[in-house]
N, CA, C and O atoms as a printed pandas DataFrame, in Angstrom:
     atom_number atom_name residue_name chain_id  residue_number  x_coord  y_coord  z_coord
0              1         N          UNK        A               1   29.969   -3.915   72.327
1              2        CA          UNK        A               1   30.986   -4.715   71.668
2              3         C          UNK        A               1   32.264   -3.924   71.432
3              4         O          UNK        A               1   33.385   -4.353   71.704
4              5         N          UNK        A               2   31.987   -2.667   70.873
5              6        CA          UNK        A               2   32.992   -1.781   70.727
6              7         C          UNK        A               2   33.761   -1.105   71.824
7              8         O          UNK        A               2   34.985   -0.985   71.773
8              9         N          UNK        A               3   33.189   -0.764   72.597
9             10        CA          UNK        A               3   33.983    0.066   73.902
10            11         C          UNK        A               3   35.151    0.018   74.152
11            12         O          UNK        A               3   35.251   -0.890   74.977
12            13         N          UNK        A               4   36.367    0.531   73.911
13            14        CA          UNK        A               4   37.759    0.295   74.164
14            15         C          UNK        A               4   38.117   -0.062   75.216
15            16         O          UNK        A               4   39.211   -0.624   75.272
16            17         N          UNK        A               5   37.200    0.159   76.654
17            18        CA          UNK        A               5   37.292   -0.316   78.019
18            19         C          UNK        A               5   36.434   -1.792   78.253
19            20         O          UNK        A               5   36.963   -2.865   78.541
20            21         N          UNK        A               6   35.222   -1.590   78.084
21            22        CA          UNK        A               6   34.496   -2.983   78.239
22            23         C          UNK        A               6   34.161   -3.534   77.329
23            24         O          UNK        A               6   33.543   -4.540   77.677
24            25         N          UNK        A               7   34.252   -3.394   75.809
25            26        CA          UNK        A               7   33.902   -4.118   75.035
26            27         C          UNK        A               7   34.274   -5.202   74.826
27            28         O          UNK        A               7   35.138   -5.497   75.653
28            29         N          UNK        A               8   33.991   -6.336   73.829
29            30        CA          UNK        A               8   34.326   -7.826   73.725
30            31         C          UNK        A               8   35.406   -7.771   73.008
31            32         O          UNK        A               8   36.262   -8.612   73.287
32            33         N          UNK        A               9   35.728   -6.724   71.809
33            34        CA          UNK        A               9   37.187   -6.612   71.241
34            35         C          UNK        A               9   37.980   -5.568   71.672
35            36         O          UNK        A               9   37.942   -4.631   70.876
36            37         N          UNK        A              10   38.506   -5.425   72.390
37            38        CA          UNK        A              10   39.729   -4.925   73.449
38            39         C          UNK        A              10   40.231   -5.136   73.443
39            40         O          UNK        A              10   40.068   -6.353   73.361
40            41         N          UNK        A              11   41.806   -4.798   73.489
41            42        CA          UNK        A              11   43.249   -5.329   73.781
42            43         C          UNK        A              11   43.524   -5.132   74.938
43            44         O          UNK        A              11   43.518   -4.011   75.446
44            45         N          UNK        A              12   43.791   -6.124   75.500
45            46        CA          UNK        A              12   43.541   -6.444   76.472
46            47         C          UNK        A              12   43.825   -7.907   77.244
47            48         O          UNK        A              12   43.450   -8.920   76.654
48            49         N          UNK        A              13   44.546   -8.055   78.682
49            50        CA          UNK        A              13   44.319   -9.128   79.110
50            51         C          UNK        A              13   43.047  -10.048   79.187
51            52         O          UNK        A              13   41.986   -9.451   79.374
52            53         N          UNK        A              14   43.001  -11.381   79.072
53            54        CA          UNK        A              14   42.149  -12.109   79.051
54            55         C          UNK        A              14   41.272  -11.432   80.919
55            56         O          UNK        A              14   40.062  -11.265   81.076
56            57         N          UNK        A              15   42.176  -11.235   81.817
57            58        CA          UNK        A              15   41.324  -10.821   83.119
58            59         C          UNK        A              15   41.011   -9.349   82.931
59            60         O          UNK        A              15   41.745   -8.362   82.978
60            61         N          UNK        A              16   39.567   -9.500   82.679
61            62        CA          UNK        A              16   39.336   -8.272   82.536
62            63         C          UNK        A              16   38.870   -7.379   83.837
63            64         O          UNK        A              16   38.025   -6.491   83.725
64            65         N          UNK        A              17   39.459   -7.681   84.987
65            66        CA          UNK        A              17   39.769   -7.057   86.070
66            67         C          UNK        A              17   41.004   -5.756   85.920
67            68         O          UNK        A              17   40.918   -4.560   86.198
68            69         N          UNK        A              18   42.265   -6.648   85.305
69            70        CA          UNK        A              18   43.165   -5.436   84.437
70            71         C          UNK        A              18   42.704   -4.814   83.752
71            72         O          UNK        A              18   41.605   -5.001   83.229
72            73         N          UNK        A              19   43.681   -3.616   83.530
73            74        CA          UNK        A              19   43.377   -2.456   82.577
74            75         C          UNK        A              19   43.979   -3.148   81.433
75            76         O          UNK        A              19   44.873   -3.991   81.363
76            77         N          UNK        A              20   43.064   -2.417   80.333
77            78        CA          UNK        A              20   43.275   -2.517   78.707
78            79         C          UNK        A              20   44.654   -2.280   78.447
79            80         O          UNK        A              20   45.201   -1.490   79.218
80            81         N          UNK        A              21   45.544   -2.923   77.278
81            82        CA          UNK        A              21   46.440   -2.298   76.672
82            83         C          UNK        A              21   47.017   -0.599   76.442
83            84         O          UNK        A              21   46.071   -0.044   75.883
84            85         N          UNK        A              22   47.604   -0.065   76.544
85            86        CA          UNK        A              22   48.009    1.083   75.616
86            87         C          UNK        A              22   47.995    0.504   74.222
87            88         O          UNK        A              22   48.739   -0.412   73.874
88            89         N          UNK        A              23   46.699    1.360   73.088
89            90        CA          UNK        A              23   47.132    1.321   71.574
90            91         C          UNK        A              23   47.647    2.416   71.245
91            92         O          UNK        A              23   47.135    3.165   72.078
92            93         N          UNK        A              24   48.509    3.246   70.418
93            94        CA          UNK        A              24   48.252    4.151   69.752
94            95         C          UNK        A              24   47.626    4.104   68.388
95            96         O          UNK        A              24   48.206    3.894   67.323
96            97         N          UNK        A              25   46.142    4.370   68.624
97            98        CA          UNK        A              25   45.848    4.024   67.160
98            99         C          UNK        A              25   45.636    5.031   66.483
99           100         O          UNK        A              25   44.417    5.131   66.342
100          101         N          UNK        A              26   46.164    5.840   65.982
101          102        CA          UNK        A              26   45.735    6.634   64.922
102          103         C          UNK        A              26   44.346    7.598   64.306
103          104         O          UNK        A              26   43.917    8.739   64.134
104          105         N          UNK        A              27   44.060    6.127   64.143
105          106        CA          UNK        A              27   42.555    6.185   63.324
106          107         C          UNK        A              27   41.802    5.707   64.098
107          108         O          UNK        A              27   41.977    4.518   63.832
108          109         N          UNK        A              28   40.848    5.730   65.119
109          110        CA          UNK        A              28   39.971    4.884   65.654
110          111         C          UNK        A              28   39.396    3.979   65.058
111          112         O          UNK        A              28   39.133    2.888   65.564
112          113         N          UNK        A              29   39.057    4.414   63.585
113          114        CA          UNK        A              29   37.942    3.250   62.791
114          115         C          UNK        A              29   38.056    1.637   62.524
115          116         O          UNK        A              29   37.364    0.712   62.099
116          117         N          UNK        A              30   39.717    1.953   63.183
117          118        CA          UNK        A              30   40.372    0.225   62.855
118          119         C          UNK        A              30   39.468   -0.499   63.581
119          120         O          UNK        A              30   38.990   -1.582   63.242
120          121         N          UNK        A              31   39.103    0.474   65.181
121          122        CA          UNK        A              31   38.709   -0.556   66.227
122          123         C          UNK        A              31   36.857   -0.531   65.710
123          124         O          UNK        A              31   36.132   -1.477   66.018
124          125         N          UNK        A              32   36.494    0.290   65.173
125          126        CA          UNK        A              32   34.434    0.127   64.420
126          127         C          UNK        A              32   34.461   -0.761   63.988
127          128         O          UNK        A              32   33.424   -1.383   64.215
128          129         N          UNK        A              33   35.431   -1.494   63.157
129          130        CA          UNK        A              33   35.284   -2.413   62.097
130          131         C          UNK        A              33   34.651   -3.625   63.097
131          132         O          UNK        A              33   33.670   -4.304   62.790
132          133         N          UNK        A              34   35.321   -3.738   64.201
133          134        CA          UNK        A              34   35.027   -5.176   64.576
134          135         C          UNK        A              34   33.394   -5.616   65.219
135          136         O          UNK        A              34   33.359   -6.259   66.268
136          137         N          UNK        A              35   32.536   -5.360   64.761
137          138        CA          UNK        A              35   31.532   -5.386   64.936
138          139         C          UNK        A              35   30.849   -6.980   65.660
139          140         O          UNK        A              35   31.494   -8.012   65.472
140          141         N          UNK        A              36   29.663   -7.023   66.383
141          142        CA          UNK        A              36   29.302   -8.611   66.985
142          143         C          UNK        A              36   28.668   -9.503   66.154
143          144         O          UNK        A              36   29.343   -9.988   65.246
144          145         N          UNK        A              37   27.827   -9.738   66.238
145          146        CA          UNK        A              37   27.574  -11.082   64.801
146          147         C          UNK        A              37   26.352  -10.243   64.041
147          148         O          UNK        A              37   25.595   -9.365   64.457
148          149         N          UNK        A              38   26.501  -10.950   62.637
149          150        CA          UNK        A              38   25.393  -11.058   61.674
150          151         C          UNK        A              38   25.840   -9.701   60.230
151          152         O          UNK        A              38   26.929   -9.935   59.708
152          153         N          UNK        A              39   25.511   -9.151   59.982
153          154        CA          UNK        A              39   25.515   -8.782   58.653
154          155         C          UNK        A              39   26.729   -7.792   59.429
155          156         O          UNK        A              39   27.856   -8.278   59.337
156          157         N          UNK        A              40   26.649   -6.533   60.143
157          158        CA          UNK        A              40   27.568   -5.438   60.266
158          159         C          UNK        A              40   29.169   -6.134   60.875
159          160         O          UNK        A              40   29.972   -5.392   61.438
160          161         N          UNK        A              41   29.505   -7.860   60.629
161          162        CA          UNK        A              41   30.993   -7.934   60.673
162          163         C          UNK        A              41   31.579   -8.117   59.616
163          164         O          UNK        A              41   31.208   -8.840   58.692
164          165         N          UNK        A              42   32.619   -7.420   59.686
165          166        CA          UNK        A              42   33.875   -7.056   58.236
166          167         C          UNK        A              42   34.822   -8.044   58.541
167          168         O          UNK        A              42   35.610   -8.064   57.595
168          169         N          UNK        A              43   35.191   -8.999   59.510
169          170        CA          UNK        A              43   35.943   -9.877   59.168
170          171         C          UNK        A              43   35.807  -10.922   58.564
171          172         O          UNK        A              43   34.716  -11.492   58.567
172          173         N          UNK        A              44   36.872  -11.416   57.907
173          174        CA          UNK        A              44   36.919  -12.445   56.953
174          175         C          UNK        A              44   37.895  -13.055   56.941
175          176         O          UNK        A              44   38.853  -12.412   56.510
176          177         N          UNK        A              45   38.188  -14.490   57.359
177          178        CA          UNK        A              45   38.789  -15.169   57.766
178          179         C          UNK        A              45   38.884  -16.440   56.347
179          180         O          UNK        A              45   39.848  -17.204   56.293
180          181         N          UNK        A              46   37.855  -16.484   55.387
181          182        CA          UNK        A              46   37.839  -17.101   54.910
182          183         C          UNK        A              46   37.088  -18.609   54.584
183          184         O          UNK        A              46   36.932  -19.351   53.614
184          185         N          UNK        A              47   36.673  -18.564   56.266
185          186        CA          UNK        A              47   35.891  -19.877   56.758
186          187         C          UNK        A              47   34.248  -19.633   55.666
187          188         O          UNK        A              47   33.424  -18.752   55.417
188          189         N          UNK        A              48   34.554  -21.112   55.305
189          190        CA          UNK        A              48   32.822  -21.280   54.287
190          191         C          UNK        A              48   31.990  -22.120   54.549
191          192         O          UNK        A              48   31.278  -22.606   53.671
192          193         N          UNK        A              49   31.907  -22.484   55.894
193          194        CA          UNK        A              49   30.880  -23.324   55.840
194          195         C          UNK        A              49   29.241  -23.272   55.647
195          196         O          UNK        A              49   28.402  -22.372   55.705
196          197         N          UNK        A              50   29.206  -24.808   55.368
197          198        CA          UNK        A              50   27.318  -24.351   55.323
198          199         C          UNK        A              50   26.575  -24.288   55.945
199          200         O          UNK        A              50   26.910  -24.976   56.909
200          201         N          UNK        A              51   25.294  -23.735   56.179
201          202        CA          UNK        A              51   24.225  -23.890   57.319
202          203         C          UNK        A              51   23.871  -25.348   57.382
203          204         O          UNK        A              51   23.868  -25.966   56.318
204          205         N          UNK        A              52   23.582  -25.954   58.457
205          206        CA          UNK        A              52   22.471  -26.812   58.871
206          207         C          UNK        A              52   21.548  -26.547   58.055
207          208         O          UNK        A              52   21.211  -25.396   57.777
208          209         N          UNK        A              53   20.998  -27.654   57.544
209          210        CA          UNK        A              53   19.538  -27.666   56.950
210          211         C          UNK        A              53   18.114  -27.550   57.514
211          212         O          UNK        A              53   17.012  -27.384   56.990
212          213         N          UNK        A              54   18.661  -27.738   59.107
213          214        CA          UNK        A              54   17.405  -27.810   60.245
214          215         C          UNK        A              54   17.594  -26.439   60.236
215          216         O          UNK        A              54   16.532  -25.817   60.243
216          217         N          UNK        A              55   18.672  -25.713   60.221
217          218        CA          UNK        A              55   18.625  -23.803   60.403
218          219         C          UNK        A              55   18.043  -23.173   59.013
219          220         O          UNK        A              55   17.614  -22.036   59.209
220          221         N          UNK        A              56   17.920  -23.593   57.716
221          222        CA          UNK        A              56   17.302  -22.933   56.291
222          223         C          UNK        A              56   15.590  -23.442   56.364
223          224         O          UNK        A              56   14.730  -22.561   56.338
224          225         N          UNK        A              57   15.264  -24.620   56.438
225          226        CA          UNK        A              57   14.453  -25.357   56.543
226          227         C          UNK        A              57   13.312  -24.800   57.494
227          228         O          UNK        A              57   13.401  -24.787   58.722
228          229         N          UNK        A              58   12.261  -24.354   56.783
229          230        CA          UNK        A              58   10.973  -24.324   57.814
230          231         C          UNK        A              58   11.268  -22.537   57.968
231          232         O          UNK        A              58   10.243  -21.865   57.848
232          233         N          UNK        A              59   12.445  -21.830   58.194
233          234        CA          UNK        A              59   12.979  -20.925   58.654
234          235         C          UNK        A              59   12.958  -19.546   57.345
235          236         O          UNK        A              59   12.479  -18.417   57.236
236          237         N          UNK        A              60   13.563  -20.232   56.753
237          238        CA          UNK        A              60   13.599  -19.524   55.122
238          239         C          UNK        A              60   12.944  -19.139   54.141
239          240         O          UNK        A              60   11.987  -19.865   54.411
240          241         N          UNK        A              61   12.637  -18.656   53.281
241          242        CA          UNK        A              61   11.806  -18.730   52.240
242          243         C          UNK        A              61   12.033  -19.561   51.543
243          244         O          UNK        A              61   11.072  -20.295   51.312
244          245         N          UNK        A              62   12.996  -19.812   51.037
245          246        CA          UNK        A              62   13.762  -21.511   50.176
246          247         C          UNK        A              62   14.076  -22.595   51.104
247          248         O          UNK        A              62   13.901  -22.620   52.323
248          249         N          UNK        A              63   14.475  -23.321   50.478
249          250        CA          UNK        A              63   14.508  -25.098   51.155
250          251         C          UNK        A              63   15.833  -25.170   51.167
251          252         O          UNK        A              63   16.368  -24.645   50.190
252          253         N          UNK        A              64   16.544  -25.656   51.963
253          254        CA          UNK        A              64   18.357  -26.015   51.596
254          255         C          UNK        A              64   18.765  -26.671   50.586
255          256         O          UNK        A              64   19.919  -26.530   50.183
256          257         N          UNK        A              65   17.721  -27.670   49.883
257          258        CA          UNK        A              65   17.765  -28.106   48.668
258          259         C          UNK        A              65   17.769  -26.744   47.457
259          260         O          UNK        A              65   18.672  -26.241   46.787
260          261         N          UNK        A              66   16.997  -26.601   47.520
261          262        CA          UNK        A              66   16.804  -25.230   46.638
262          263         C          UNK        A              66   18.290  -23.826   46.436
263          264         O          UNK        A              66   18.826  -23.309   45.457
264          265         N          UNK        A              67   18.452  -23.690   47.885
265          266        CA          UNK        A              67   19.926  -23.431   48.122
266          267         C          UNK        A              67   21.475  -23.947   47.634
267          268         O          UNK        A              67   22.552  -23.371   47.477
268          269         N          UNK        A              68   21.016  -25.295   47.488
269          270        CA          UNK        A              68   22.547  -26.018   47.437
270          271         C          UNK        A              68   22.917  -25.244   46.129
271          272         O          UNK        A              68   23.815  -24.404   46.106
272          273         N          UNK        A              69   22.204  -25.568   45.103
273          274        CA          UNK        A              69   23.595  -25.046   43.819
274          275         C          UNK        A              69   23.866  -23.481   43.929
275          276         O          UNK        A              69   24.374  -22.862   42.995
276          277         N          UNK        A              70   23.566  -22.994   44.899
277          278        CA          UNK        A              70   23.895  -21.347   45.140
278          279         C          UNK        A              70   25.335  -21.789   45.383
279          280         O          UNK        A              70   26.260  -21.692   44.576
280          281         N          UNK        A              71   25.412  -22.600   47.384
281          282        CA          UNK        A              71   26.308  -22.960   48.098
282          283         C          UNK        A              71   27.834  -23.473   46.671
283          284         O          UNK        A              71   29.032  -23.234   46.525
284          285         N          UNK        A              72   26.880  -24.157   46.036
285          286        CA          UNK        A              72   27.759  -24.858   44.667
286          287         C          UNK        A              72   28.561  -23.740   43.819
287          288         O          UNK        A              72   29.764  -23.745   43.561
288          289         N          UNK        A              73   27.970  -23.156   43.595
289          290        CA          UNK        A              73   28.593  -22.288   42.812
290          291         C          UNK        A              73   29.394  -21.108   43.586
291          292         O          UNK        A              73   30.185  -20.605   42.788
292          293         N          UNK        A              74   29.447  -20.653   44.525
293          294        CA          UNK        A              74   29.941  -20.055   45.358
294          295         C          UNK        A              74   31.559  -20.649   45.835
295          296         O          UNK        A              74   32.682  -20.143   45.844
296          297         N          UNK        A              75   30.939  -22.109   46.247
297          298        CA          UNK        A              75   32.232  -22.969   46.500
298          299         C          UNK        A              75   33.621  -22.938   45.356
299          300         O          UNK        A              75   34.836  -22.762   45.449
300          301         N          UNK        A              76   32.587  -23.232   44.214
301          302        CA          UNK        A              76   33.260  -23.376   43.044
302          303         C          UNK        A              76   34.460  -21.999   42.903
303          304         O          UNK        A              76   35.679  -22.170   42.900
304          305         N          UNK        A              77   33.745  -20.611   42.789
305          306        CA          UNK        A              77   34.381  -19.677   42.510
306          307         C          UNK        A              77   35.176  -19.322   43.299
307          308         O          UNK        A              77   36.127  -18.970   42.601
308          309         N          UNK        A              78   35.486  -19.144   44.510
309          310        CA          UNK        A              78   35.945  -19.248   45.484
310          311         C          UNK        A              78   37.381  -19.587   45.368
311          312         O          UNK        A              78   38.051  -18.560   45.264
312          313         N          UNK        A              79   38.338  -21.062   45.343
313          314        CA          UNK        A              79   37.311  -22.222   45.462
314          315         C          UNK        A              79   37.278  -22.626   47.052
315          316         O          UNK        A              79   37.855  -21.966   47.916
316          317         N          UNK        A              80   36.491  -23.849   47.311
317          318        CA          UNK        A              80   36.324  -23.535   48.745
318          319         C          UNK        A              80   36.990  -25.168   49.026
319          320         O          UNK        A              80   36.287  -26.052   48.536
320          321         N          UNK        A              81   37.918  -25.521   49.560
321          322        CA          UNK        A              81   38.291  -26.504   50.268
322          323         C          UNK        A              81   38.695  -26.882   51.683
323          324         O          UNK        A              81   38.461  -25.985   52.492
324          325         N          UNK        A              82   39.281  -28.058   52.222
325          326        CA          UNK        A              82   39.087  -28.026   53.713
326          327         C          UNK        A              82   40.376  -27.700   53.293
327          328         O          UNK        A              82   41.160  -27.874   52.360
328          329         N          UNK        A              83   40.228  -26.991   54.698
329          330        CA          UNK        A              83   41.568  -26.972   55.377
330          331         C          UNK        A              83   42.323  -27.772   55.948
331          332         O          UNK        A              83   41.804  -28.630   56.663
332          333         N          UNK        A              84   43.757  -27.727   55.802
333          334        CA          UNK        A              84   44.715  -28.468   56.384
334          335         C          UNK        A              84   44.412  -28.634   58.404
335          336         O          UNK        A              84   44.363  -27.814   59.321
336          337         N          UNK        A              85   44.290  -29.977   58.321
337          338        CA          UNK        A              85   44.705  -30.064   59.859
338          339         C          UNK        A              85   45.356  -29.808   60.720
339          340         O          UNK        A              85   46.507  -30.217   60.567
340          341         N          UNK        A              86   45.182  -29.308   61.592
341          342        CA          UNK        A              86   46.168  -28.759   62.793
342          343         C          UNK        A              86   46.459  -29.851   63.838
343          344         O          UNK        A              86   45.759  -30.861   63.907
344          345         N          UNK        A              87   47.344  -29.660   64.521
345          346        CA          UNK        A              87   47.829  -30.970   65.454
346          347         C          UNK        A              87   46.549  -30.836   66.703
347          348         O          UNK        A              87   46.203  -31.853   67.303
348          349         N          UNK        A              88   45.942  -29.551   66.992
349          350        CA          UNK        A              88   44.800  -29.475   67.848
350          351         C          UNK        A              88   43.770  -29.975   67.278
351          352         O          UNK        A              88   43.241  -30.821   68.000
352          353         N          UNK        A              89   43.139  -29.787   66.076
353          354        CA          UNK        A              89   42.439  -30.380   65.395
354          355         C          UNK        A              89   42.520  -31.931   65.272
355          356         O          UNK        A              89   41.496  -32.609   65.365
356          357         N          UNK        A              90   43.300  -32.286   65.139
357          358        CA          UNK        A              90   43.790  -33.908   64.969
358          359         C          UNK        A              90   43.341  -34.460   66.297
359          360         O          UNK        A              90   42.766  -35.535   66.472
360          361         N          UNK        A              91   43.714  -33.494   67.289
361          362        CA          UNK        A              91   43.316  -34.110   68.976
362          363         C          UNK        A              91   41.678  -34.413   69.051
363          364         O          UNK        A              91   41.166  -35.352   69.662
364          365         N          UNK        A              92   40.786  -33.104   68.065
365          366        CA          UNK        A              92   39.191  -32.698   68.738
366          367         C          UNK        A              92   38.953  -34.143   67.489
367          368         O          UNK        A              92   38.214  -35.052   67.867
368          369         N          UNK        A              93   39.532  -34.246   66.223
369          370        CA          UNK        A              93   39.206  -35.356   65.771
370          371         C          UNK        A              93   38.747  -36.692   66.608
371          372         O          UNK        A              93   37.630  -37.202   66.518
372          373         N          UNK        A              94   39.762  -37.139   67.397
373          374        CA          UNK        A              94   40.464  -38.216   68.096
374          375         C          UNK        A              94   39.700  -38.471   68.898
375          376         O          UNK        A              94   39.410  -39.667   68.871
376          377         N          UNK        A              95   39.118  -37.824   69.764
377          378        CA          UNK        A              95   37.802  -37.271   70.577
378          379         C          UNK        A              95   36.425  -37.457   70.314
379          380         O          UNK        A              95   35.696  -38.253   70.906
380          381         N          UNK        A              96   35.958  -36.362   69.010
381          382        CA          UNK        A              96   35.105  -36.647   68.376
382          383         C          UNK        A              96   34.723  -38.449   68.030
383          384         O          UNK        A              96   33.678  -38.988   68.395
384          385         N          UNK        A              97   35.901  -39.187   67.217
385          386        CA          UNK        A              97   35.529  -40.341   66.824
386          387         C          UNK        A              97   35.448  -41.339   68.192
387          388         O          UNK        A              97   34.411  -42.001   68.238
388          389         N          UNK        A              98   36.229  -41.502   69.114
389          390        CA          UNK        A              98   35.597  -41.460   69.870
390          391         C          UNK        A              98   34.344  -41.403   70.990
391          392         O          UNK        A              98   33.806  -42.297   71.642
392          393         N          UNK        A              99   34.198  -40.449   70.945
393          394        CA          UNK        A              99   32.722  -40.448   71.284
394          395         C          UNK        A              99   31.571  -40.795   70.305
395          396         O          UNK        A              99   30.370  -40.760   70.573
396          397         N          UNK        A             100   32.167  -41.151   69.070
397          398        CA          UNK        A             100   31.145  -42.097   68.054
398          399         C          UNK        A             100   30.424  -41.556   67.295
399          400         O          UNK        A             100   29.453  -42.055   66.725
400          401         N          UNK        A             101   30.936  -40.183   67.190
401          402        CA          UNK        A             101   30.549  -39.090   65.880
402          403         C          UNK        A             101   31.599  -39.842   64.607
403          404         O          UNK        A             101   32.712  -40.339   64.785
404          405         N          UNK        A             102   30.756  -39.716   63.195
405          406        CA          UNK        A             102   31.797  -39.749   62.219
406          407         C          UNK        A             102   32.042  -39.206   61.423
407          408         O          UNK        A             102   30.986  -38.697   61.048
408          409         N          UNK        A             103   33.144  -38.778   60.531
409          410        CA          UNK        A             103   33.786  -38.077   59.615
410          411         C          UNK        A             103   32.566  -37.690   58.593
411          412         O          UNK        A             103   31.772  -38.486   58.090
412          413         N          UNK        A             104   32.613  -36.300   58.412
413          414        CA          UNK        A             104   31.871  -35.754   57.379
414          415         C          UNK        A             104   32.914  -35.347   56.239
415          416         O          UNK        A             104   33.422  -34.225   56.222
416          417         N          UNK        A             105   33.180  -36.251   55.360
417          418        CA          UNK        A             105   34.136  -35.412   54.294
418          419         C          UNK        A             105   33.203  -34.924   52.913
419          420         O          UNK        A             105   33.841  -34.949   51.861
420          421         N          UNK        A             106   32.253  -34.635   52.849
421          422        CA          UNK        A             106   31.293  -33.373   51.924
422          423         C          UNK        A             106   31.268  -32.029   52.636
423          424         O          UNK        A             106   31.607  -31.887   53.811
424          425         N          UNK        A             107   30.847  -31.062   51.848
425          426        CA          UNK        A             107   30.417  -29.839   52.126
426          427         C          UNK        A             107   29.849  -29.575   52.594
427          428         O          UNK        A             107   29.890  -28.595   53.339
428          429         N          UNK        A             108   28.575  -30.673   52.324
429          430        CA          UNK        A             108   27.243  -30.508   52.347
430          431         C          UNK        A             108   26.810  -31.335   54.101
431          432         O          UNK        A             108   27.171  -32.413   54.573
432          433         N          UNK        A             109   26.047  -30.403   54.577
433          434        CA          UNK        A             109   26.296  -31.132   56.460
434          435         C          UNK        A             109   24.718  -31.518   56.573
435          436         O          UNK        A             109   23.796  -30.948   57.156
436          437         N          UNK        A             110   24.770  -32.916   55.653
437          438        CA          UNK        A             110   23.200  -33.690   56.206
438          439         C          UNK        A             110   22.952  -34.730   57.111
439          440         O          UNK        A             110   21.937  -35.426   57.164
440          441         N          UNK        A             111   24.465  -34.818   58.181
441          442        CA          UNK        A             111   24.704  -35.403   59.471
442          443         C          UNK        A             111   25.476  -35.211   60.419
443          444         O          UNK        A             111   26.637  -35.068   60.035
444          445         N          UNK        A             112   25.351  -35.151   61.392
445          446        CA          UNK        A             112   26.217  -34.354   62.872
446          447         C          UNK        A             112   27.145  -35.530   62.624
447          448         O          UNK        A             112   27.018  -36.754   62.601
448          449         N          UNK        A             113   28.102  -34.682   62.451
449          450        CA          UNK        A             113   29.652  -35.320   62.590
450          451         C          UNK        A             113   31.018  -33.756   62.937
451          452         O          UNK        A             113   31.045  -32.621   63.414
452          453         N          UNK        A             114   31.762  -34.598   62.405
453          454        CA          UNK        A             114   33.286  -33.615   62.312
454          455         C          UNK        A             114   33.522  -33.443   60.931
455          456         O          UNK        A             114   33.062  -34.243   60.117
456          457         N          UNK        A             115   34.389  -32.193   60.504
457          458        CA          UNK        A             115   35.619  -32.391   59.280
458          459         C          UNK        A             115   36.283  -30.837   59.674
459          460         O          UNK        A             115   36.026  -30.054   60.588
460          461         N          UNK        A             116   36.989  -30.802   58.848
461          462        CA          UNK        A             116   38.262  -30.053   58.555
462          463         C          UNK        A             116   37.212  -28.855   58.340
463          464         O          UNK        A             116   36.007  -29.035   58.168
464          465         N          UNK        A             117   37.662  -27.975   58.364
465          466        CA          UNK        A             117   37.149  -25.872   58.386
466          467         C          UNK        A             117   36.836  -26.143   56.797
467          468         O          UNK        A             117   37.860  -26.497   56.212
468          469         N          UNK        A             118   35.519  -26.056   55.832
469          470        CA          UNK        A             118   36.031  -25.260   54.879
470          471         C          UNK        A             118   36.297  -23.901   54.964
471          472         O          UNK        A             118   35.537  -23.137   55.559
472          473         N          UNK        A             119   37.835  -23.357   54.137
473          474        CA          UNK        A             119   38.068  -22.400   53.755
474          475         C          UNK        A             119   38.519  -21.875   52.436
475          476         O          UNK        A             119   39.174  -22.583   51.671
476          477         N          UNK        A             120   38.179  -20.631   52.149
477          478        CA          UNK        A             120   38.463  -20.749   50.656
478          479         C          UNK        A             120   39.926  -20.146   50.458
479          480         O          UNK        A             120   39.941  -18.930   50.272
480          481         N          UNK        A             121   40.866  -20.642   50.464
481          482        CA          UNK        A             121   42.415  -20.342   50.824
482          483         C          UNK        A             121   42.830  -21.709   49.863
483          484         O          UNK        A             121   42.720  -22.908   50.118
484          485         N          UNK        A             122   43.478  -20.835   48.366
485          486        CA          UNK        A             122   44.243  -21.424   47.615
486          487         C          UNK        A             122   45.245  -22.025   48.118
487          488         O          UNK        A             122   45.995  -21.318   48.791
488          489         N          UNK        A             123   45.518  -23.174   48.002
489          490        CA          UNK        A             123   47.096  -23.814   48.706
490          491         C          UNK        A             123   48.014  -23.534   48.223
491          492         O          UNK        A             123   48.900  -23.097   48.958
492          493         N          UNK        A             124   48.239  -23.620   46.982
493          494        CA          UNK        A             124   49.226  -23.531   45.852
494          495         C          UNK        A             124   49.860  -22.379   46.523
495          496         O          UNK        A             124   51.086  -22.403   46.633
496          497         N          UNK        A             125   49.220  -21.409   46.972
497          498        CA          UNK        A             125   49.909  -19.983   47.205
498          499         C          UNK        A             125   50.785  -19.850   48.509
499          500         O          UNK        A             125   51.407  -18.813   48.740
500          501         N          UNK        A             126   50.814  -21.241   49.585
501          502        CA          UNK        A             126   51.127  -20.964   50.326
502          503         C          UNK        A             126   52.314  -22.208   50.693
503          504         O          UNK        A             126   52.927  -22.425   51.739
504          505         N          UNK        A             127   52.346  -22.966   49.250
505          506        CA          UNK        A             127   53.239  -24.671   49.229
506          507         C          UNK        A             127   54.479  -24.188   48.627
507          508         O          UNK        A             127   55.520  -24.807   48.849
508          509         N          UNK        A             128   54.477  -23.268   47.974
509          510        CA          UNK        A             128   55.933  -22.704   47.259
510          511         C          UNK        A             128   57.133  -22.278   47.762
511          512         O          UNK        A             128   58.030  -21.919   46.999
């Protein structure tokens, strides 16, 4: 994942037939951070969504029921709301309904549909 030549975070053209960027980075450790999935990634984007209940369920030691007022209180402190729509988003909407999926506007995902990213990104801070 890491490799400055073949890894998945590289700077770098999308053809990875070309050579990598010139960085001067300094510090190498900028580029450790970016680690591949599950506990060792440090990015944070903010995105909160919840698991599937078919993914906690059967899988877990707790039930997604049992879970929710964690998810709840987490949301809360946070706080966790959707995000504003993007004009691309508005398109995968358009699409989505369409093909006869419908709007999920809860948190809580106890049916295959669409909604907006939760993220936990105060608005206020960014309407002024």
């Amino acid at each position: 994942m890491d490799d400055l030549i073949r890894g998945r975070f590289r700077w770098g053209p999308a053809d990875r037939r070309r050579t990598p960027w010139f960085r001067n980075v300094p510090d190498r450790t900028l580029l450790w951070q970016t680690a591949g999935i599950g506990g060792g990634t440090l990015h944070y984007y903010a995105n909160s969504p919840r698991a599937f209940p078919e993914a906690i369920d059967g899988e877990w030691p707790i039930s997604y029921r049992e879970l929710m007022p964690y998810y709840e209180k987490v949301e809360a402190t946070l706080p966790v709301e959707f995000a504003q729509t993007t004009t691309k988003e508005a398109l995968f909407y358009f699409g989505a309904k369409k093909a006869g999926f419908s709007q999920n506007r809860t948190l809580d995902v106890v049916s295959t549909g669409y909604r907006p990213q939760p993220n936990a990104i105060v608005r206020s801070l960014f309407t002024k």
